[in-house]
MARFILO-748185 format. One record per residue (C-alpha): x, y, z; residue in three letters. Coordinates in steps of 0.25 Angstrom, whole numbers, plus 2048, in hexadecimal, padded with zeros to 3 digits. Layout:
# residues N
XYZALA...
***
This chain:
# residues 753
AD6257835UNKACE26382FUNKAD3271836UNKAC427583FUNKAC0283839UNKAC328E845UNKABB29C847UNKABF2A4852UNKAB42AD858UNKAB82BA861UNKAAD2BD86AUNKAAE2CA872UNKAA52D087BUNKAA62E087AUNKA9C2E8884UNKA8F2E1880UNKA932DD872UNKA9A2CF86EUNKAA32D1860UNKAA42C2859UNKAAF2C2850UNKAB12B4848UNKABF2AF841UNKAC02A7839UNKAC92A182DUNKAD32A9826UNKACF2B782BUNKAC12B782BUNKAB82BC837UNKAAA2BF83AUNKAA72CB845UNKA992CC84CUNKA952D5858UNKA892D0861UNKA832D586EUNKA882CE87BUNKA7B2CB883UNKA7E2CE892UNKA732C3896UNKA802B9892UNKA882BC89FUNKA7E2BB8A7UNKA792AE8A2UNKA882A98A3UNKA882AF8B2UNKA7C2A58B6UNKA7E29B8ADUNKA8E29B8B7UNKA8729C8C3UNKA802918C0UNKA892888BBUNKA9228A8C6UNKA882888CFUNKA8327C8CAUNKA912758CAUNKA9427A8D9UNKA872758DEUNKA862678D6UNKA8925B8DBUNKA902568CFUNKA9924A8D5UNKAA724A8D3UNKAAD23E8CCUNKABA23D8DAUNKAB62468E5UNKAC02528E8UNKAC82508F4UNKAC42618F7UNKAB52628F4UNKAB52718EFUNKAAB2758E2UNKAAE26B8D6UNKAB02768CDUNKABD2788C7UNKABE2888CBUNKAC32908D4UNKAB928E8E3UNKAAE2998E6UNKAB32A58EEUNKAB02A28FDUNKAA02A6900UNKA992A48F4UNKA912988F6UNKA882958EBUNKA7C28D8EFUNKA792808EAUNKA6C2818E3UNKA652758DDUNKA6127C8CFUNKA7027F8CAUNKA702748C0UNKA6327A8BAUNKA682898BBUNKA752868B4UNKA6E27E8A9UNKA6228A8A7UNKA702948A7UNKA7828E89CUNKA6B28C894UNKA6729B896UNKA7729F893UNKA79296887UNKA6C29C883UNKA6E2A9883UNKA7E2A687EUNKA7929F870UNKA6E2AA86EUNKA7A2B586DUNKA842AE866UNKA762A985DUNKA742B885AUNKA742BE84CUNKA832C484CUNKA882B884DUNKA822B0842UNKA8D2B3837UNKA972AE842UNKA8E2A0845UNKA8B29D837UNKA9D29E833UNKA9F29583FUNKA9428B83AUNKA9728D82AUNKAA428B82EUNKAA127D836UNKA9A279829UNKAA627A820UNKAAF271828UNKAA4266829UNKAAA25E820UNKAB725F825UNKABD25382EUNKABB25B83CUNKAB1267838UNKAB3270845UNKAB227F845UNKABA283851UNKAB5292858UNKAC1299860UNKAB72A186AUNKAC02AF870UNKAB62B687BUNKABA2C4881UNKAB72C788EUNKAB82BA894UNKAAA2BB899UNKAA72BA88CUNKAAE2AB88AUNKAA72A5897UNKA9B2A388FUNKA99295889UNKA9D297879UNKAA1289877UNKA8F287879UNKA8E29086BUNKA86288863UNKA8B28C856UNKA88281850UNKA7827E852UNKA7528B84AUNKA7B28683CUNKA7927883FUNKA8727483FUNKA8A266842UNKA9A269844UNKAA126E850UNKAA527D852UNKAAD27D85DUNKAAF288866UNKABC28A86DUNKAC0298875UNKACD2A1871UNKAD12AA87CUNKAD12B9878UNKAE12BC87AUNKAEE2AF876UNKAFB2B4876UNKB012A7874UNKB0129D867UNKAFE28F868UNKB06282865UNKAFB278862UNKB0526F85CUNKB1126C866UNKB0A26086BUNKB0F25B85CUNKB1C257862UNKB1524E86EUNKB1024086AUNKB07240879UNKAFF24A87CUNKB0625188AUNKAFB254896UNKAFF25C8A1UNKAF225A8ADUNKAF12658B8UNKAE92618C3UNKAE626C8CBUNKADC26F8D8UNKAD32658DCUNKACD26C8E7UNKABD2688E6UNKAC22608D8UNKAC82528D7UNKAD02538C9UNKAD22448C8UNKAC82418BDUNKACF24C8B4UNKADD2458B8UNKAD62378B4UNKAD023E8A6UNKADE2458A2UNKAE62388A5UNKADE23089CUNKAE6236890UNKAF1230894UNKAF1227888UNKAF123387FUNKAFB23E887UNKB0423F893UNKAFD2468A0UNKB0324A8ABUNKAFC24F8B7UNKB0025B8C2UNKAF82618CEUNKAF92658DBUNKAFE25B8E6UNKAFA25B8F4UNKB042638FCUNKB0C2668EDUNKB122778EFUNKB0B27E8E6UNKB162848E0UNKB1B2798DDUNKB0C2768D6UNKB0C2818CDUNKB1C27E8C8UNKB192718C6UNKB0D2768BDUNKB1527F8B5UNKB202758B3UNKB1726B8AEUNKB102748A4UNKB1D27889FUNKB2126B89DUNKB2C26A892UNKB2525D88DUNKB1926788AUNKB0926488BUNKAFF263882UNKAF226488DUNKAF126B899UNKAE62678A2UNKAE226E8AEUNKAD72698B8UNKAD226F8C4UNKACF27E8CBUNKAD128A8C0UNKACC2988BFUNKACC2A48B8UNKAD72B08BCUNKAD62BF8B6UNKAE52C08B1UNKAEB2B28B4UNKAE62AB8A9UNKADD2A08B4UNKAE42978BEUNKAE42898C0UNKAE22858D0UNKAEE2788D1UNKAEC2768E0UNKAE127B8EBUNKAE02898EBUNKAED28C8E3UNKAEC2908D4UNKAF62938C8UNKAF229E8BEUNKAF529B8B0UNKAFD2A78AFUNKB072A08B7UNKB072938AEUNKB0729B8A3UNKB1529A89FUNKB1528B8A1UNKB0928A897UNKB1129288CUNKB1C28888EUNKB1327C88EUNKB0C281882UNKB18285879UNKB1A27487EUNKB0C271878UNKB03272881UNKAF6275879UNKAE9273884UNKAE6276890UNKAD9270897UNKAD52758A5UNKACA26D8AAUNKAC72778B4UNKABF2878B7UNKABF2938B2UNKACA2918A6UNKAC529D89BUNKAD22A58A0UNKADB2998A1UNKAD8294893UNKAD82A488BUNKAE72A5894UNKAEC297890UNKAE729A881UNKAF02A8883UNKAFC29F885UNKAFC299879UNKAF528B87EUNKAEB284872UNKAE027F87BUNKADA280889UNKACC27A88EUNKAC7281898UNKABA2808A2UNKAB52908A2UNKAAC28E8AEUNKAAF2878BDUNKAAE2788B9UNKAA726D8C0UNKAB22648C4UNKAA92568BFUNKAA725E8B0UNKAB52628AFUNKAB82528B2UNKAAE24F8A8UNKAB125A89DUNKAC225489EUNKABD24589EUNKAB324888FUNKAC025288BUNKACA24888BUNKAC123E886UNKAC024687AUNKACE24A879UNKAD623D87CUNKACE23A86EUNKAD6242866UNKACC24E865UNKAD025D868UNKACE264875UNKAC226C86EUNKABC261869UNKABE259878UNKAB8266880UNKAAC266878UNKAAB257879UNKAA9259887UNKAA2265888UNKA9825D880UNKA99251889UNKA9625B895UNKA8A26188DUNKA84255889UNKA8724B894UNKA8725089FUNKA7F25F89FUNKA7725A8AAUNKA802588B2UNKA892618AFUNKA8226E8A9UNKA892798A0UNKA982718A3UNKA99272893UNKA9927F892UNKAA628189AUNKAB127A892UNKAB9283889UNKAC428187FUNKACE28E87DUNKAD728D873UNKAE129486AUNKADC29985CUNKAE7291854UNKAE828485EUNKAE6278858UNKADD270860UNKAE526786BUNKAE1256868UNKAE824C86EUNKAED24685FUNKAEB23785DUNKAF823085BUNKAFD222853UNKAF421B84CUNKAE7227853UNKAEF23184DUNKAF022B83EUNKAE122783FUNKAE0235841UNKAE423C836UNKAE223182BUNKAD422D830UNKACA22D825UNKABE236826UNKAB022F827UNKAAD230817UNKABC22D815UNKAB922081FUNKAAC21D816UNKAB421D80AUNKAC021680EUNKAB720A814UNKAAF20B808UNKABB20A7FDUNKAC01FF806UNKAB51F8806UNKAB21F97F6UNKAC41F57F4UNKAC11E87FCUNKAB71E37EFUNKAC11DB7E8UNKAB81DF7D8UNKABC1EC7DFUNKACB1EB7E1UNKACC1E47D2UNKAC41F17CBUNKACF1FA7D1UNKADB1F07CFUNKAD71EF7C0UNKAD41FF7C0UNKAE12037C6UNKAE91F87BCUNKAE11FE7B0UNKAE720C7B6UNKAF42067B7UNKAF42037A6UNKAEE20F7A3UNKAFB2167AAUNKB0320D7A3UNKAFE20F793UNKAFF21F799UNKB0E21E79DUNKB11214793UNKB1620E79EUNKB17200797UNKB241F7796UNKB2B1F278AUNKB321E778EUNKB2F1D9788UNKB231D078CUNKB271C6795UNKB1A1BD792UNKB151B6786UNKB051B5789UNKB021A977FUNKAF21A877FUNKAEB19D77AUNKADE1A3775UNKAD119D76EUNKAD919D761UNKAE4195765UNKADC18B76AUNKAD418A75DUNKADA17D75AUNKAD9178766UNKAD016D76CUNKACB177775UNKACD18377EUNKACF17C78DUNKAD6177792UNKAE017B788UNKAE617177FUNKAF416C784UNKAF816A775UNKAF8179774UNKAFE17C77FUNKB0A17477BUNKB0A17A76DUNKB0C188772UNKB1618277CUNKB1D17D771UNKB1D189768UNKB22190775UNKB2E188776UNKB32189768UNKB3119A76BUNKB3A197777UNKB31198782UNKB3819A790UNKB2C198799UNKB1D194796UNKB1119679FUNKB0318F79DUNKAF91987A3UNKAEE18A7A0UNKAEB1827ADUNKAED1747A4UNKAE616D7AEUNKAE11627AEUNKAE915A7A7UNKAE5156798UNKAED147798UNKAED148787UNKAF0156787UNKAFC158791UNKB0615078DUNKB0715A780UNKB09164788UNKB1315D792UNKB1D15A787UNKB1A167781UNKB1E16E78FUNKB29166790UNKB2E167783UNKB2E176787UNKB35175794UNKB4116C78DUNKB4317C786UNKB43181793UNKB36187795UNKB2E1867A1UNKB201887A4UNKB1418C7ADUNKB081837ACUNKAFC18A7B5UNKAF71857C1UNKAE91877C6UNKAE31837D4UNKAD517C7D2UNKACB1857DAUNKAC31787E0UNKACD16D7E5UNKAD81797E7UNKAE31707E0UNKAEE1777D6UNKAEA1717C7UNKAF616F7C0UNKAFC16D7B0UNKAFC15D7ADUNKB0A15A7B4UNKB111557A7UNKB0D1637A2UNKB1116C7B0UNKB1C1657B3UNKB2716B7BCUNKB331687B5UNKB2D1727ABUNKB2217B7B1UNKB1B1807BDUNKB0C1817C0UNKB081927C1UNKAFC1957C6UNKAF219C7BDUNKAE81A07C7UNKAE71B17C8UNKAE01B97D2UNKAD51BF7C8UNKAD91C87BEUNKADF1D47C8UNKAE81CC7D2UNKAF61C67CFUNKAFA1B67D7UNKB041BA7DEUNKB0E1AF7E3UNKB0A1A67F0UNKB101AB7FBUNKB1419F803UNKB1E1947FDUNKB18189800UNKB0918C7F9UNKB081817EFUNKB0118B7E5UNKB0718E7D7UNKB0E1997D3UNKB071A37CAUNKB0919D7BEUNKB0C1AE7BAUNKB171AE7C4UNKB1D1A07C0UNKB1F1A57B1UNKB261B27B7UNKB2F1AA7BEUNKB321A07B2UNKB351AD7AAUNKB3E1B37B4UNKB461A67B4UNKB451A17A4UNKB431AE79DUNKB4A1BA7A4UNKB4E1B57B2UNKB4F1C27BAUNKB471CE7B1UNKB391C97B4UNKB331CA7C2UNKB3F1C97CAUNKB351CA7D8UNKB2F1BD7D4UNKB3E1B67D5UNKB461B67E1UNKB4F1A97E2UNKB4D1A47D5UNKB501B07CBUNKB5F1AF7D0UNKB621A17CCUNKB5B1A37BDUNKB641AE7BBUNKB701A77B8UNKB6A19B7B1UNKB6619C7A2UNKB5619E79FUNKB4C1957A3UNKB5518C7ABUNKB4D1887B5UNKB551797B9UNKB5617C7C7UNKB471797C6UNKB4516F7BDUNKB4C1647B5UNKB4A15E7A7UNKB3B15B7A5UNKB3A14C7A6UNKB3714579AUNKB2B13C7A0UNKB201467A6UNKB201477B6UNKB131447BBUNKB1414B7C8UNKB0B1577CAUNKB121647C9UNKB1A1697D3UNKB1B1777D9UNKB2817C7D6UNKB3017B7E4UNKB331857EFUNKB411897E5UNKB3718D7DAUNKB2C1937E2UNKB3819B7E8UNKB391A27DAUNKB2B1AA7DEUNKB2D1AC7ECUNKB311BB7E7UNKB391C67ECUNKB2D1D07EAUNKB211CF7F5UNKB171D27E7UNKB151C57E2UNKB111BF7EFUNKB021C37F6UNKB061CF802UNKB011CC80EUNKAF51D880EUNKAF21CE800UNKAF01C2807UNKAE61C5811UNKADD1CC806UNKADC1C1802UNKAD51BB80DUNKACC1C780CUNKAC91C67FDUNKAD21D07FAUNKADF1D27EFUNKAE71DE7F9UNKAF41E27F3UNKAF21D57E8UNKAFB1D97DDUNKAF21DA7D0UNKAF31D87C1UNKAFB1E57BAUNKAF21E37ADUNKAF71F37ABUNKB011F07A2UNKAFC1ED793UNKAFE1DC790UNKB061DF786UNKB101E2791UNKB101D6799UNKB0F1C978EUNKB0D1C977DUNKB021BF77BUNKB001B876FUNKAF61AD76CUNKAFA19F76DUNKAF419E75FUNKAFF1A9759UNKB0A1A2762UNKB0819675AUNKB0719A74CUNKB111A774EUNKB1B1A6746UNKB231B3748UNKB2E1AE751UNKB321BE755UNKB241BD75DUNKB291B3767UNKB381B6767UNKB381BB775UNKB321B0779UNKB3F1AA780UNKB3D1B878BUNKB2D1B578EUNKB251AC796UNKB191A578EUNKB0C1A5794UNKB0119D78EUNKAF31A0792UNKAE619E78EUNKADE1AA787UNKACE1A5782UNKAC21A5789UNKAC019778FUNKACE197797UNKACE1967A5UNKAD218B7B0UNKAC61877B7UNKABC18E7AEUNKABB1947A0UNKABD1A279DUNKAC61A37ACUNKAD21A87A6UNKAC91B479FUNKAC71C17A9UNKAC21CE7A6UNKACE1D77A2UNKAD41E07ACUNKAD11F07A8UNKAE01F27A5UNKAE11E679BUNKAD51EB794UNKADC1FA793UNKAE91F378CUNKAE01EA784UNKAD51F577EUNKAE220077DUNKAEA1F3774UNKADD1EF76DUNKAD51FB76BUNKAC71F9767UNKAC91EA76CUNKABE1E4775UNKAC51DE781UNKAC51CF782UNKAC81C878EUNKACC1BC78AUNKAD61C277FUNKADB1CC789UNKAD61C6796UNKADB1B879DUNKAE81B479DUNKAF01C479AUNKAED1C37A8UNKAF91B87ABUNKB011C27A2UNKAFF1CF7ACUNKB021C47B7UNKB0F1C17B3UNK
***
């Protein structure tokens, strides 16, 4: 929250001369002198006359009838002998008196010597407009105090500049003795009320016991008041106990009979014809404020002198009614005033809440009742609120500002565009390799993978491009094993079968698997019937192989693992060849997270021995289709770490379309780093046996790498490339154009793995 701007303004009347004197800031100040019409007290004498004759004489219904019918204002009773006539015409008197007073008021403080004065207050209410709570706050100090019975909180400061922002005019007595403790409440997690009911004589005080005790959700309140045939004595301790309570106060509220003294500070009438002066409480009210009390409200007459002496003792705030009250307005002013404040706002800002209220709302009924509220309070007092607390109190202080709101809603709506969430993804990977080439933060370790593509030029002697040969396949298969293969993946869905084809194959796999290597046939899901397409069974066949699936969620997402046992799905075909590595190639350096169980029982047994899976492939082909490995294989994924499988916040994006907390492809790292690649072409025809020599330590992946390839149509394997794979391909091959389908379709698995 923004600190509101605060001017105080000294207004002192010396013979027939006013002197205005404005502070402001760090030391600054204006000083004007202006001529004090006389014509203004005796405007204000029978604007008063009016108004207290007006509210005397009307027949304003109260909302619970007293039980002693005396006048309904809150003040002391008339001397005995004055009567004052009930004339018809008071409500038109009072309304042509405050419009002649107000008149002549605006027209002085209009005058020339003020304008320096009117145009810093108004400059000064534009320069916080943009803040979150653009307020200027106006301390007003009058001397004499006939001076401060005028109506200052009516200057309309701000229809001269045309200022849309509040300047809010509060009143600062001219002598404080005492500093204030706006902050001891800090320590208190409920707001305390302490509720003196006093007098009722011609009043009935139940509508303000009915309006305080509707806080009860927000702050303690206890009540005290005069008993029927209570000693008054024992009234007046019980009072000054209560106030000096050790638990302390944050509000005191007073309602009943009041009324200005000369040296006593005011008095407060607790029971019928019995009175207590503040000056006798005012020991009490040092204690309860040293304990954190911070405002006082009396809901009651005559309270200029009760506020300047309780401001003198050090107290923050005090709402007073300057003038004799009406005992219906001072019922209606609580009821609009608590509104307002049990909504987290500060008294200030609740007192002219229902000022306004009384202005706009009911000035037929109850003419000039706005003008009698006041708010006194000490220079360097925070304003007293009642704070929010839990989740009210967090919304408080974190909640967005309105074009804060605009643009979180906006962004919000712009990330829920999948295209949208890609673009950033691939920008913030492409981020990720430019700080890697910067650091040189790039690993030297050996290539785990051996990316064998099978381009356009390998197939050139081939019959055709798809589906793939098998005879080739089963030649590099071959070449593999006589370079002491370990494990083999076939990144082709060899589906369906080719009956004069796949016997080649089979004998060639199983020829390979008699040296110990196993393999990875993919596995696709036909996107019609739903139904898992599989290698010919002689081919895929589980003495030898499992099925990996070779679907990928685009070019961004990894497949993660499914994340309940029984889901008939296969495994990646990526997270199978891991696996297959860990267990026949070095059995607890890669991925340990994706092996639990397993990893253990492959550490004391030699490489790739995997009989506890399998036996000796039979020498007649199985004609069964291929099995998924069973709950004791399917255990070797079901991993220690939660990042292989979809988190929960995963799984219901996608309901809504959406990859949350999906892990991605780390195409940041150069490919170089991840797999050598070699042609299968080169493989073939090599004939430098140092090339191939680590062979023994990598997992074989064979993929395809021309245009045509895909599973359910041509070129579906081919994607644009990522940004950061284009970076590492122009930074390794400058001068280069880019080609997807050299750079582009199967790397991908690579980065997977």
């Amino acid at each position: 929250m923004s600190i509101p701007a605060t001017f105080h303004l000294n207004v002192q009347q010396i013979e027939q001369v006013c002197l205005f004197e404005l502070v402001w800031g760090q030391g600054q100040r204006l000083t004007t002198t202006l001529p004090f019409p006389s014509l203004l007290f005796s405007l204000y004498a029978e604007w008063q006359q009016a108004y207290l004759s007006f509210y005397r004489t009307a027949q304003i219904p109260l909302s619970v009838a007293p039980e002693t019918p005396q006048t309904p204002l809150r003040g002391r009773k008339e001397e005995s002998g004055v009567v004052v006539p009930p004339l018809p015409y008071w409500h038109g008197l009072l309304v042509e008196a405050e419009a002649r007073l107000l008149s002549e008021f605006h027209r002085w403080l209009r005058s020339g010597e003020l304008y320096e004065i009117r145009a810093q207050l108004a400059a000064a209410s534009r320069t916080v407009e943009g803040a979150p709570h653009p307020i200027v706050n106006l301390c007003l100090t009058c001397t004499p105090i006939a001076l401060a019975r005028f109506p200052w909180e009516a200057w309309e400061l701000e229809t001269e500049f045309a200022v849309s922002r509040q300047i809010r005019i509060s009143r600062t007595p001219t002598t404080i003795r005492s500093a204030t403790h706006s902050s001891a409440n800090a320590r208190r997690q409920r707001i305390r009320i302490l509720a003196i009911l006093g007098d009722e004589r011609g009043l009935n005080l139940q509508t303000d016991r009915v309006a305080v005790r509707s806080l009860r959700r927000l702050a303690d309140v206890e009540f005290i008041g005069w008993k029927k045939a209570q000693p008054i004595e024992d009234l007046k301790t019980q009072i000054s106990q209560m106030i000096a309570d050790e638990r302390g106060w944050d509000v005191l509220f007073f309602a009943g009979h009041s009324d200005e003294t000369p040296l006593t500070g005011g008095e407060l009438g607790i029971a019928p014809g019995v009175s207590i002066r503040i000056s006798e409480i005012a020991p009490q009210l040092a204690i309860a404020q040293s304990r954190g009390l911070q405002f006082a409200i009396f809901n009651s007459c005559n309270g200029l002198a009760i506020a300047e002496s309780l401001i003198d003792l050090g107290l923050s705030q005090v709402a007073v009614m300057r003038e004799p009250i009406h005992n219906r307005v001072a019922e209606e002013f609580l009821l609009r005033f608590l509104q307002r404040l049990a909504t987290h706002h500060d008294v200030h800002e609740s007192l002219r809440s229902a000022c306004q209220f009384l202005k706009t709302e009911k000035s037929l009924t109850y003419p000039s009742a706005y003008l009698i509220p006041s708010l006194f309070r000490h220079p360097e007092a925070t304003l007293f609120r009642i704070e929010p607390c839990g989740w009210q109190s967090w919304w408080r202080q974190w909640r967005p500002k309105r074009y804060e709101m605009i643009a979180l809603a906006a962004l919000i709506g712009i990330s829920w565009q999948l295209p949208i969430q890609q673009w950033l993804l691939e920008h913030q990977v492409l981020g990720h390799a430019y700080y890697r080439q910067l650091t040189d933060r790039l690993t030297s370790e050996s290539l785990p993978i051996l990316l064998v593509q099978v381009d356009e030029e390998s197939l050139a002697s081939a019959r055709r491009l798809q589906p793939i040969p098998r005879d080739y396949l089963g030649r590099l298969i071959q070449h593999l094993t006589e370079l002491e293969a370990q494990t083999i993946g076939i990144d082709y869905l060899l589906s369906p079968p080719i009956p004069e084809e796949d016997p080649v194959l089979a004998r060639s796999v199983a020829a390979a698997h008699q040296q110990g290597i196993w393999f990875v046939f993919g596995a696709s899901q036909d996107k019609l019937t739903r139904k898992w397409r599989y290698a010919a069974p002689e081919v895929d066949h589980p003495n030898w192989s499992f099925p990996g699936n070779i679907a990928r969620r685009g070019r961004h997402y990894v497949e993660l693992l499914p994340d309940s046992p029984d889901d008939n799905k296969p495994l990646p075909l990526s997270y199978r060849l891991a696996w297959l590595h860990q267990g026949c190639v070095r059995s607890s350096e890669i991925l340990p997270e994706i092996s639990s169980e397993i990893s253990s029982e492959m550490t004391n047994q030699p490489a790739c021995s995997l009989a506890q899976f399998s036996s000796e492939p039979s020498p007649e082909p199985l004609l069964e289709p291929p099995v998924e490995p069973q709950p004791a294989d399917r255990s070797v994924v079901r991993a220690d770490s939660s990042r292989v499988y979809p988190h929960w916040l995963t799984q219901v994006g996608y309901h809504w379309g959406q990859m949350w907390l999906h892990p991605i492809m780390d195409y940041s790292f150069p490919p170089e780093q991840i797999y050598t690649a070699i042609s299968a072409a080169d493989l073939l025809t090599s004939t430098d046996a140092t090339r191939f020599s680590d062979l023994s330590q990598q997992t074989v992946l064979i993929a395809p790498n021309y245009g045509p390839a895909g599973v359910d149509y041509q070129g579906e394997d081919n994607f644009l490339a990522p940004a950061a794979m284009h970076h590492w391909y122009t930074d390794r091959h400058p001068g280069d154009r880019y080609s997807n389908s050299q750079y582009g379709n199967s790397a991908s698995i690579g980065w997977d793995v």
